[in-house]
ROVO-692649 format. One record per residue: residue number from 1; residue in one letter; chain; x, y, z of N, C-alpha, C in turn. Coordinates in steps of 0.05 Angstrom, whole numbers, plus 32768, in hexadecimal, padded with zeros to 4 digits. Example, Ala and Ser with C-alpha at 12.3 -4.5 7.8 and 13.67 -1.06 7.14 Angstrom:
GUGU,seq,type,mol,nxx,nyy,nzz,caxx,cayy,cazz,cxx,cyy,czz
GUGU,1,a,A,8108,7F8E,809C,80F6,7FA6,809C,8108,7FBE,809C
GUGU,2,s,A,8101,7FD3,808E,8111,7FEB,808F,8102,8001,809D
***
This chain:
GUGU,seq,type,mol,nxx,nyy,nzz,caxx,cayy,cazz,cxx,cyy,czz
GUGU,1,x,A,7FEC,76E0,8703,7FDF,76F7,86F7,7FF0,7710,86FA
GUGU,2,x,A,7FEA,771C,86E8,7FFD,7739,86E7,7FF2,7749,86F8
GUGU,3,x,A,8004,775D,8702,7FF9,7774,8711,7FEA,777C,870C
GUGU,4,x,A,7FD1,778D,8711,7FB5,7799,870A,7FBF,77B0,8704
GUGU,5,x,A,7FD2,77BF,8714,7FE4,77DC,8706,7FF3,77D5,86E9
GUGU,6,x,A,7FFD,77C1,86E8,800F,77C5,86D1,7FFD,77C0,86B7
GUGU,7,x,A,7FE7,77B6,86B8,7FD1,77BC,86AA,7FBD,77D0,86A9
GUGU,8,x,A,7FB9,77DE,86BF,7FAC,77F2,86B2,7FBB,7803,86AF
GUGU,9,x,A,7FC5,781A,869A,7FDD,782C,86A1,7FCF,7849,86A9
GUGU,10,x,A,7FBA,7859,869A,7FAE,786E,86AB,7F92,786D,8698
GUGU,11,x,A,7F7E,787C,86AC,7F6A,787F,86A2,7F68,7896,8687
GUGU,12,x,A,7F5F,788F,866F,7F59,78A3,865F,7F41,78BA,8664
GUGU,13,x,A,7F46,78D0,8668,7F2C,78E5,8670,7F34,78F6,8652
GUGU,14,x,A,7F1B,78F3,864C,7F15,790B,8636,7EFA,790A,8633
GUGU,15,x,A,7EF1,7922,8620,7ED7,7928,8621,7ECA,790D,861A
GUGU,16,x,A,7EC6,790A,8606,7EB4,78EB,8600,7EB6,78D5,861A
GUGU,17,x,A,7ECF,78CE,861D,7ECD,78BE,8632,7EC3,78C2,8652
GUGU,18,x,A,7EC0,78DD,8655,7EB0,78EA,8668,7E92,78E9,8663
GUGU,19,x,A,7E8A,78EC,864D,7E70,78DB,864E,7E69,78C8,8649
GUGU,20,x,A,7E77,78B6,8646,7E6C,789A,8653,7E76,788E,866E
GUGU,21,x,A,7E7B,78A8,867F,7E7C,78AA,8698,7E5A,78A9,869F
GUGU,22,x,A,7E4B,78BB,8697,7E2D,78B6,869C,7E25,7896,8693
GUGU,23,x,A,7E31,7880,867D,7E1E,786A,8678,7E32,785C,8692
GUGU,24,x,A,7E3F,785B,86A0,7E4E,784D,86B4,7E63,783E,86A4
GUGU,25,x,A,7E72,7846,8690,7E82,7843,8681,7E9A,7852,8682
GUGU,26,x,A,7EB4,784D,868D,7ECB,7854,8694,7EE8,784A,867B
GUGU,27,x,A,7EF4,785F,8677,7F0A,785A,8668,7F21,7858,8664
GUGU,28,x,A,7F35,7845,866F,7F4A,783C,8678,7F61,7842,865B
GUGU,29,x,A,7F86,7847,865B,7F96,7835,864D,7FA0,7820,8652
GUGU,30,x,A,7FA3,780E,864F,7FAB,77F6,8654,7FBD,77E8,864C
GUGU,31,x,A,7FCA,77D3,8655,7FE0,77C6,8647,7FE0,77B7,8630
GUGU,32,x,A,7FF2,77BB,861B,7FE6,77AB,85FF,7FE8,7794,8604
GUGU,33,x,A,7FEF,7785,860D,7FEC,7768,8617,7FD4,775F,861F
GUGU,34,x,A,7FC9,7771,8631,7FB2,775D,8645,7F9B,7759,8635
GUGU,35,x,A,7F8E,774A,863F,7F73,7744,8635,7F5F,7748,8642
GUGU,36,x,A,7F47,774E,8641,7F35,7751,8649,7F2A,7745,8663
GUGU,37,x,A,7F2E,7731,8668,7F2F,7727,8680,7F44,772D,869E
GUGU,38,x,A,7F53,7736,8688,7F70,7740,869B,7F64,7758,869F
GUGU,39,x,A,7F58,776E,868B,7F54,7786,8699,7F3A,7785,86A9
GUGU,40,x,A,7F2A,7773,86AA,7F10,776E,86B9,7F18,7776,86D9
GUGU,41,x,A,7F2D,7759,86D9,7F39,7758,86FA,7F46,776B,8709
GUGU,42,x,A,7F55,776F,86EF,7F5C,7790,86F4,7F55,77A6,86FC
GUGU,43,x,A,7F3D,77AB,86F4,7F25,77C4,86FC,7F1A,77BD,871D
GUGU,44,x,A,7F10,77A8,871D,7F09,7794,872F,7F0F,779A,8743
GUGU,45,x,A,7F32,7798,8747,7F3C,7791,875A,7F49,77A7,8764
GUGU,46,x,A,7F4E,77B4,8753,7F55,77DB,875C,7F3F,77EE,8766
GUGU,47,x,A,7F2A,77DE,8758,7F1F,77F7,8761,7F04,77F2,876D
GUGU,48,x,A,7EFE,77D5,8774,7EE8,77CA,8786,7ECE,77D6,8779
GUGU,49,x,A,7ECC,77CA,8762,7EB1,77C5,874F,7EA9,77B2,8744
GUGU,50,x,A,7E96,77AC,873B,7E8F,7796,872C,7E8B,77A1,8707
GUGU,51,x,A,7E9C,778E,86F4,7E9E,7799,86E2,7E8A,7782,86D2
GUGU,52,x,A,7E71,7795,86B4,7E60,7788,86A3,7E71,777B,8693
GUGU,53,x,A,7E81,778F,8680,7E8B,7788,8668,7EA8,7798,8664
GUGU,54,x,A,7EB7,7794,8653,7EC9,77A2,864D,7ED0,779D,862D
GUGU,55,x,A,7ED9,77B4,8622,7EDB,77B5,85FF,7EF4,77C1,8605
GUGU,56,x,A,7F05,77B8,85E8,7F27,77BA,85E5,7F24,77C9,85C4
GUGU,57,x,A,7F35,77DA,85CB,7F3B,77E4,85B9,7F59,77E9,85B2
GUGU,58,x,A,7F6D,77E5,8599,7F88,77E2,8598,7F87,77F9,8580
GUGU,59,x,A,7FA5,780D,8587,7F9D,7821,857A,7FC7,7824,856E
GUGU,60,x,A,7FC4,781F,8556,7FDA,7828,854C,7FE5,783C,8552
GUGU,61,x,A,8006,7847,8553,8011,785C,854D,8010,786A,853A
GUGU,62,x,A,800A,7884,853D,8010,789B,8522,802F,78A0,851B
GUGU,63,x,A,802C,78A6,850D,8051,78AF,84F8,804B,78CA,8503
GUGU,64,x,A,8062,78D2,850B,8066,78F4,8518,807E,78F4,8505
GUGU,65,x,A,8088,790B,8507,809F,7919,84F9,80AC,7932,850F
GUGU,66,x,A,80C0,7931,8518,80D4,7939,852D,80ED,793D,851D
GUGU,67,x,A,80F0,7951,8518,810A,7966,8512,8111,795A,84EE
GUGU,68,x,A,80FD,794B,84E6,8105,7941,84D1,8106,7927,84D2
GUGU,69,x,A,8103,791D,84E9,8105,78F9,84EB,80EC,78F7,84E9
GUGU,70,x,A,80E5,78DE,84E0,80D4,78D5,84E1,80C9,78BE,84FE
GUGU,71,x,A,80C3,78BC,8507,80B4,78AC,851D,8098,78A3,8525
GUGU,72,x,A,8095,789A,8535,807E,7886,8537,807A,7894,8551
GUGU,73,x,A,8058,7892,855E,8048,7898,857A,804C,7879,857E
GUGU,74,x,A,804A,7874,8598,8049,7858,85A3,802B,7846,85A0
GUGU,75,x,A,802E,7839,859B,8010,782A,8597,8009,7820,85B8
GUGU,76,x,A,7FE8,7825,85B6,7FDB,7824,85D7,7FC1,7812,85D4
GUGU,77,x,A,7FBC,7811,85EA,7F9E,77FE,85E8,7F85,780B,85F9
GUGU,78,x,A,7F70,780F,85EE,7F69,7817,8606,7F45,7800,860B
GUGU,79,x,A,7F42,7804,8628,7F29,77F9,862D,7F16,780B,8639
GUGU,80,x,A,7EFE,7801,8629,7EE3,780F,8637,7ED7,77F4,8646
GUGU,81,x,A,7EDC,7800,8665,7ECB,77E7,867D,7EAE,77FD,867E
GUGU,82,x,A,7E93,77E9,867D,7E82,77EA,868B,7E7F,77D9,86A9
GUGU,83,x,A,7E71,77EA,86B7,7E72,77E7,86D2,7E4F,77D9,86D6
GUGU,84,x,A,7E4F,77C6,86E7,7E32,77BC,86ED,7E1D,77D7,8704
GUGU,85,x,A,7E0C,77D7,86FA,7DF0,77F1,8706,7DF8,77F4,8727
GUGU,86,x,A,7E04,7811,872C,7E0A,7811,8748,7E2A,781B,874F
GUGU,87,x,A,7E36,780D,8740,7E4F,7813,8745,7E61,782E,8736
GUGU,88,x,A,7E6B,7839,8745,7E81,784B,8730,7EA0,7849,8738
GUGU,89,x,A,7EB2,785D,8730,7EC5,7861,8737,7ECC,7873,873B
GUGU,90,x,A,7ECE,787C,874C,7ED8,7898,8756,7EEF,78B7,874A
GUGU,91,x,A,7F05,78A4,8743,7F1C,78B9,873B,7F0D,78C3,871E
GUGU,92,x,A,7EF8,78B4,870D,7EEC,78C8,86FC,7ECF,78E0,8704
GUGU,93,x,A,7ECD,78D8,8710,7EB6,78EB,8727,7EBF,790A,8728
GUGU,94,x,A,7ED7,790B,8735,7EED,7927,873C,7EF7,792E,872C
GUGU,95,x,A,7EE7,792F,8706,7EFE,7936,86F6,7EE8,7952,86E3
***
């Protein structure tokens, strides 16, 4: 199994995803590789919860334009974990 760090890479905080801090729903980026199961164990095991469900979302690069070049944003993935009744995680608590 892969590292549980090299899959999750940082938590996404922004407003929307701060409220589904109230449904016990937390919002990770993640590695484009893993799967769902990989980020389950992942959450799991970092951060000593028990995880419901988790949904994947894969999000293309945008075309930017830099001095006249043209270029690409990196394409990312991200996951929304629900957490089972009881549990949270902390480092979104302090934000």
């Amino acid at each position: 199994m892969k590292n549980p760090r090299d899959i999750l890479k940082k938590p996404l905080i922004t407003e929307k995803s701060m409220d589904l801090v109230g449904e016990n729903k937390y919002t990770f980026i993640v590695d484009l590789n893993a799967n769902k199961i990989e980020i389950k164990k992942a959450v799991e095991e970092l951060f000593k919860v028990k995880v419901e469900k988790v949904h994947t979302i894969r999000y293309k690069g945008r075309m930017k334009r830099v001095r006249g070049r043209l270029g690409r944003t990196p394409d990312y993935k991200k996951a929304i974990v629900t957490l089972k009744e009881g549990n949270k995680i902390e480092i979104f608590e302090g934000v």
